[in-house]
BANU-938273 format. One record per residue (C-alpha): x, y, z; residue number from 0; residue in three letters. Coordinates in steps of 0.1 Angstrom, whole numbers, plus 5000, padded with zeros to 4 digits. Example, Ala and Ser with C-alpha at 12.3 -4.5 7.8 and 13.67 -1.06 7.14 Angstrom:
// residues 2
R    x    y    z seq type
R 5123 4955 5078   0  ALA
R 5137 4989 5071   1  SER
END
This chain:
// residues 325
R    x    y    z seq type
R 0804 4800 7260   0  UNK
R 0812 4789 7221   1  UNK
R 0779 4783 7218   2  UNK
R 0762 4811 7231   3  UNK
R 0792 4834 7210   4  UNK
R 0779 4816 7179   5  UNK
R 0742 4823 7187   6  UNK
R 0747 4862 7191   7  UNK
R 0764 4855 7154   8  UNK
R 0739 4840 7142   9  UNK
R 0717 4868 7150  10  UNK
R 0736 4896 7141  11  UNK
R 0737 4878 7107  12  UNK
R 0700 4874 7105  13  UNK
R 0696 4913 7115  14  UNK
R 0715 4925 7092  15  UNK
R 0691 4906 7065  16  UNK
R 0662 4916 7082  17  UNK
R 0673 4952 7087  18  UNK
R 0684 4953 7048  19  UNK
R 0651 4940 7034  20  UNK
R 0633 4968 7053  21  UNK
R 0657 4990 7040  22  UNK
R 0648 4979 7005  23  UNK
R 0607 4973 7009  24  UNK
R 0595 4993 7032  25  UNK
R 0602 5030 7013  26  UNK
R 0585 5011 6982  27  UNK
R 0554 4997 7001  28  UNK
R 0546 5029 7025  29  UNK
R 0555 5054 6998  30  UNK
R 0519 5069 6986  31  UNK
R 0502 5042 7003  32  UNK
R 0470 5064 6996  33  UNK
R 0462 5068 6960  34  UNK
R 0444 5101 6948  35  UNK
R 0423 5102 6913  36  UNK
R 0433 5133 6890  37  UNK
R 0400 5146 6871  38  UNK
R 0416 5155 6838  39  UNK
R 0396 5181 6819  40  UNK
R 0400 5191 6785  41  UNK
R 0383 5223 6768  42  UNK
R 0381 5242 6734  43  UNK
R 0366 5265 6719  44  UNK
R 0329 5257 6704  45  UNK
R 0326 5278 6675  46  UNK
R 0347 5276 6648  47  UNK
R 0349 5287 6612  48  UNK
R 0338 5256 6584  49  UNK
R 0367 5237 6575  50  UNK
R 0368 5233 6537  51  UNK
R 0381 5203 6522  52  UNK
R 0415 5205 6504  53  UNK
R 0418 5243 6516  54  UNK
R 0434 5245 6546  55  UNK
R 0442 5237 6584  56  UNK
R 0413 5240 6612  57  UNK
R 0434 5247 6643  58  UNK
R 0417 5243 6674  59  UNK
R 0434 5253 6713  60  UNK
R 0429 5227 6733  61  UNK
R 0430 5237 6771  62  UNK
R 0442 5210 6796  63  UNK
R 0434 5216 6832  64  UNK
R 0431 5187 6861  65  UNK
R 0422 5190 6897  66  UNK
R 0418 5158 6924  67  UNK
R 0391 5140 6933  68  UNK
R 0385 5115 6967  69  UNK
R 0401 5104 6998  70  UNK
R 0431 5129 7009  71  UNK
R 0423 5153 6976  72  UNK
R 0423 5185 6997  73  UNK
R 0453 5174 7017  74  UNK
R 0474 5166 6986  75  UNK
R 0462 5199 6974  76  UNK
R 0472 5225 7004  77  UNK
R 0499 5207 7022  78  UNK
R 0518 5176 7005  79  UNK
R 0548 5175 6986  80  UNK
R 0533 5165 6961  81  UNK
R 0515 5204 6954  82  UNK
R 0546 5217 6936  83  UNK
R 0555 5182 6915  84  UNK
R 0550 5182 6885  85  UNK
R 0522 5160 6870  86  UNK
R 0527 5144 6828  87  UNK
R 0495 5140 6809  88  UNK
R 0498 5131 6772  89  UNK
R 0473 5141 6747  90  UNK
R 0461 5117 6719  91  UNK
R 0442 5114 6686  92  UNK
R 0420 5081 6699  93  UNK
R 0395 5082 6665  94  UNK
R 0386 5099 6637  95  UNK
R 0367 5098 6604  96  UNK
R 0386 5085 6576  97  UNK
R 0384 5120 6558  98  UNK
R 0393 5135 6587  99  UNK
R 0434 5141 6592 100  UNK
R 0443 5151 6627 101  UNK
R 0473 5159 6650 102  UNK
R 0483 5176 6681 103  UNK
R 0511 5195 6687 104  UNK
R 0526 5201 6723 105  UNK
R 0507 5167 6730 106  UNK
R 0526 5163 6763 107  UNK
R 0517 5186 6792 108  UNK
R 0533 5191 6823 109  UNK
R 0508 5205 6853 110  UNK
R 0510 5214 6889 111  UNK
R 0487 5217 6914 112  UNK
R 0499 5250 6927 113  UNK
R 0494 5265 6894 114  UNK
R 0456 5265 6878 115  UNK
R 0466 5278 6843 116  UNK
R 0458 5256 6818 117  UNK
R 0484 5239 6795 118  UNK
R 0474 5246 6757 119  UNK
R 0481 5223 6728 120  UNK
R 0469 5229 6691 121  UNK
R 0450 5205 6673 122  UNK
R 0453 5203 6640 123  UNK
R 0425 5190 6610 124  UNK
R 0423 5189 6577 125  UNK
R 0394 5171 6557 126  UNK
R 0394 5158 6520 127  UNK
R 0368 5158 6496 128  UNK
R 0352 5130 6506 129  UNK
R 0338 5150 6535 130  UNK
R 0300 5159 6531 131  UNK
R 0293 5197 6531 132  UNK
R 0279 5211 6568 133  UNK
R 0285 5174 6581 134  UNK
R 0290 5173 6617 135  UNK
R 0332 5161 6622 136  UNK
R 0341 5142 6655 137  UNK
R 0379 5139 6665 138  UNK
R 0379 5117 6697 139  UNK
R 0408 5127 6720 140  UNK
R 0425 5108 6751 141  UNK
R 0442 5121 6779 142  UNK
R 0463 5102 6805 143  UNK
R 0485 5110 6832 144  UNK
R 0510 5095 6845 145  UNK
R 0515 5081 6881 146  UNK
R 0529 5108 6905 147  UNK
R 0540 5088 6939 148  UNK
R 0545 5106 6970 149  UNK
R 0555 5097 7006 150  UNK
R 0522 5091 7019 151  UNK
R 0500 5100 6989 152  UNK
R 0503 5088 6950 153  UNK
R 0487 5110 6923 154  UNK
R 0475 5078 6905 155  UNK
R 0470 5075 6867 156  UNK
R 0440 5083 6850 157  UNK
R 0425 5085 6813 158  UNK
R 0400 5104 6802 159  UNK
R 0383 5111 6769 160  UNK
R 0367 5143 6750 161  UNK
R 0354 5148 6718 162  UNK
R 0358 5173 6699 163  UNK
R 0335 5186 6671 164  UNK
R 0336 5210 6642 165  UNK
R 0315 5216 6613 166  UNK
R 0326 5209 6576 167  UNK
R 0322 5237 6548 168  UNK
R 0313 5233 6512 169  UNK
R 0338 5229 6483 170  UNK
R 0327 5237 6450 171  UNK
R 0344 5223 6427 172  UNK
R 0334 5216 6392 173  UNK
R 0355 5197 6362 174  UNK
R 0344 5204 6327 175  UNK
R 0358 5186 6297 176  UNK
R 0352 5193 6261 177  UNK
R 0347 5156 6238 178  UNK
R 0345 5169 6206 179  UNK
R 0371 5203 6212 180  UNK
R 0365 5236 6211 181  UNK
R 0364 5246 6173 182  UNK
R 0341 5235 6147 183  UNK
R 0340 5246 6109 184  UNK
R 0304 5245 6096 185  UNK
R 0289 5257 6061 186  UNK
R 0265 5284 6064 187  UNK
R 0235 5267 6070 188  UNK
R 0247 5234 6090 189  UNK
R 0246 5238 6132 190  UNK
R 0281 5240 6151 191  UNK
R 0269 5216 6183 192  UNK
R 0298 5219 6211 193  UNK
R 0295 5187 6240 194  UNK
R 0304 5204 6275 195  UNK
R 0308 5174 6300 196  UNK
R 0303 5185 6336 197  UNK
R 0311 5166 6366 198  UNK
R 0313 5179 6403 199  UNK
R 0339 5169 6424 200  UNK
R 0332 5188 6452 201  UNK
R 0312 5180 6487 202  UNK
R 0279 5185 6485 203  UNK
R 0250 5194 6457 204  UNK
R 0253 5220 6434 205  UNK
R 0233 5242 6411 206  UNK
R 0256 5254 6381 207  UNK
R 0247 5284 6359 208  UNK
R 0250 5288 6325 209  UNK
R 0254 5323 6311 210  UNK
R 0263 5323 6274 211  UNK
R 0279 5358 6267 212  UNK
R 0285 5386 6238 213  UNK
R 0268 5367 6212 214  UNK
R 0279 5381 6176 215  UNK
R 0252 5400 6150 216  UNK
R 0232 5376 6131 217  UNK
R 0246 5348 6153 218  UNK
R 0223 5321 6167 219  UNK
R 0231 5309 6203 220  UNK
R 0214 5286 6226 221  UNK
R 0222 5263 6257 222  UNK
R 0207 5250 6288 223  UNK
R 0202 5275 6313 224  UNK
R 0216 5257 6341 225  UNK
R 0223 5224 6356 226  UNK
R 0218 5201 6391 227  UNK
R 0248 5177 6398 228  UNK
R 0246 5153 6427 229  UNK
R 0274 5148 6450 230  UNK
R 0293 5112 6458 231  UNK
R 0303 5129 6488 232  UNK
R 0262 5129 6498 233  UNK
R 0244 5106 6477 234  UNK
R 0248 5079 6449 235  UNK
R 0279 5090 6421 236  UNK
R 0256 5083 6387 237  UNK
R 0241 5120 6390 238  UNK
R 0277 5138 6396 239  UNK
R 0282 5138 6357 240  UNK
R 0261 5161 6331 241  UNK
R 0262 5168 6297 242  UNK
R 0252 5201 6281 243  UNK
R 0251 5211 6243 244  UNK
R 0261 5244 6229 245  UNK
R 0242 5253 6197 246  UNK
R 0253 5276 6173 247  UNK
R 0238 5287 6139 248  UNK
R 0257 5311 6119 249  UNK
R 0236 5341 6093 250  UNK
R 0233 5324 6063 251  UNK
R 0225 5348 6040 252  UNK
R 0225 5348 6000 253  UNK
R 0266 5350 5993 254  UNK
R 0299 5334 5999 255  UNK
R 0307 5333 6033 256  UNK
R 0341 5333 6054 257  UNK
R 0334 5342 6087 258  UNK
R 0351 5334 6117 259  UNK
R 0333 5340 6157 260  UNK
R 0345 5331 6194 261  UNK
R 0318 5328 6216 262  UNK
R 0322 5328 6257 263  UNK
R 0298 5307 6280 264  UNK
R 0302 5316 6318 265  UNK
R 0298 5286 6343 266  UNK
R 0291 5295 6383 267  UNK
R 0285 5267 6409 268  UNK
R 0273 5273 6437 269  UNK
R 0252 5251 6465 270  UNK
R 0215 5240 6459 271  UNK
R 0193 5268 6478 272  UNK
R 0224 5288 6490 273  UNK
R 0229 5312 6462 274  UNK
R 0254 5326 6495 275  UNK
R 0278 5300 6487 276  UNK
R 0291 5300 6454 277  UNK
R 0324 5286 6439 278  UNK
R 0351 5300 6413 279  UNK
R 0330 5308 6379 280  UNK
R 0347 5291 6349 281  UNK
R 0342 5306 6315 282  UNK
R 0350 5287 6283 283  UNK
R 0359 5301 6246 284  UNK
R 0344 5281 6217 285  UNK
R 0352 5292 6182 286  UNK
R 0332 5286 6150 287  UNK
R 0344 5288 6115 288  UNK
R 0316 5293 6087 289  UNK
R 0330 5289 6052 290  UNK
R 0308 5284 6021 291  UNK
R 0283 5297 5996 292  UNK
R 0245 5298 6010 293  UNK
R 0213 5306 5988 294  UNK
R 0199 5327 6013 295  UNK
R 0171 5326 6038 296  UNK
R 0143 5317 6007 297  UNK
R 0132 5350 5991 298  UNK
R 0167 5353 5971 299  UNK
R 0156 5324 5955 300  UNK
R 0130 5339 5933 301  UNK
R 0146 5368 5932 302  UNK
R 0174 5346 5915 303  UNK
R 0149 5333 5890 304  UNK
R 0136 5365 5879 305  UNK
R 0169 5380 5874 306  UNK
R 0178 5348 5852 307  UNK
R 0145 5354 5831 308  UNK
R 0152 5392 5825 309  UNK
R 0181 5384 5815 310  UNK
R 0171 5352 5791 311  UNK
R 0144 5373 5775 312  UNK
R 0168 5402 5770 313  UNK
R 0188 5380 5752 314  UNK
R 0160 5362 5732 315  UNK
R 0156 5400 5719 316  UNK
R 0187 5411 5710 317  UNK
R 0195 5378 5693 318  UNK
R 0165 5378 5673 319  UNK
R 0166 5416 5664 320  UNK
R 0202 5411 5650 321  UNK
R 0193 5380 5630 322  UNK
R 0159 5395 5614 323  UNK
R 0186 5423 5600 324  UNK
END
């Protein structure tokens, strides 16, 4: 009788466990025994304005949508629990272009199945300088959900990627430097030469012209026309630097002269072929200072000597009429 008494025991004992380990593993291995793959889908908009370097933010919606795909999909979707539960997918910057600068804001979306609106998130680019005008930019963007289990069915996890593209605009920008200043004091018949040093900064090739302006009566002005600077955005850096010379020749006529000009040259970039695209003209004040006495252009000259000989022989006369008194 002990023995059998200690038998039922026993196995009351060992029920218990048993009963207890089912209590424990069984929710956990027959919850969402089948697993149903989300198809994440991301979209934007596929035209957008040029973003220009070092000018300001490119903001592109990005609109995050999912649906499911396989075994069970159309059950999970019309009559599961798991229709009104929420579903996580975060949004990532995966690769980029070193002078590209992205983010995303709102990168964490929350989606149900009963609801088809997307979920929108902004992402955000800048570019620098170093980006080549009208190049193609390529921000690479992961999305990944996160496990969604259910009684029978599990919303499994999932990553997908999408990239998205955008075309970068021109900056034209152009740095002028002045080696030798900009005044010079001449005499009248030397040559006032002014050194402008131009060197583009900006992302692609550009055409600069020259337009010297208001040039002064009996002034002589002259300087190149225009300019072609290479980009080291585009192509090798040795042709992204130019030199130009501003000549100036001041009237040099018979006399003393003290005569002080400003002259104004007008520099406008703007990109090879696209005389559409053209950047912030720059105009630049020289001033020249012409002090000193000057013979003349050539016919004062003997002018000069004739005078001196009238004047000699007049002279010669009036001495020798005194003296033969």
């Amino acid at each position: 009788m002990k023995k059998n008494l200690k038998t039922v025991k026993t196995g009351i004992i060992f029920g218990l466990v048993l009963i207890s380990m089912f209590a424990v593993f069984i929710p956990n291995a027959s919850a969402g025994i089948i697993k149903v793959k989300p198809l994440i889908n991301v979209t934007y908009p596929t035209t957008q304005e040029n973003i220009i370097p070092n000018s300001g933010v490119l903001i592109i919606p990005l609109s995050t949508t999912f649906t499911l795909t396989g075994i069970g999909a159309s059950t999970v979707e019309t009559g599961s629990l798991l229709m009104d539960t929420p579903v996580s997918i975060q949004l990532k910057v995966e690769s980029k272009e070193d002078w590209i600068d992205a983010s995303i804001d709102n990168p964490l979306v929350s989606l149900k199945l009963t609801k088809n609106e997307p979920m929108v998130s902004n992402l955000k680019i800048t570019v620098t300088g170093k980006a080549p005008a009208f190049q193609l930019g390529s921000v690479r963007i992961s999305a990944t959900s996160k496990e969604q289990p259910g009684l029978l069915f599990t919303i499994a996890q999932d990553i997908a990627y999408f990239d998205v593209s955008f075309v970068v605009g021109y900056w034209p920008v152009v740095n002028y430097q002045l080696p030798k200043g900009n005044l010079i004091q001449i005499g009248p018949t030397d040559t006032a030469d002014f050194e402008i040093d131009l060197e583009n900064i900006g992302n692609g090739v550009t055409y600069v012209e020259i337009v010297p302006l208001e040039i002064p009566k009996d002034w002589s002005v002259s300087i190149a026309s225009s300019v072609t600077l290479s980009s080291a955005a585009v192509q090798n850096p040795e042709g992204i630097k130019s030199a130009v010379h501003l000549i100036i020749k001041p009237p040099y006529g018979f006399g003393f002269h003290n005569e002080r000009q400003t002259f104004k040259v007008q520099f406008t970039p703007q990109y090879l072929g696209r005389s559409d695209l053209v950047g912030q003209t720059e105009t630049i004040t020289f001033t020249v200072q012409s002090v000193g006495m000057s013979a003349g252009t050539g016919f004062e000259i003997p002018l000069i000597v004739i005078v001196l000989i009238v004047i000699g022989f007049i002279l010669y006369l009036y001495i020798h009429k005194y003296r033969g008194k």
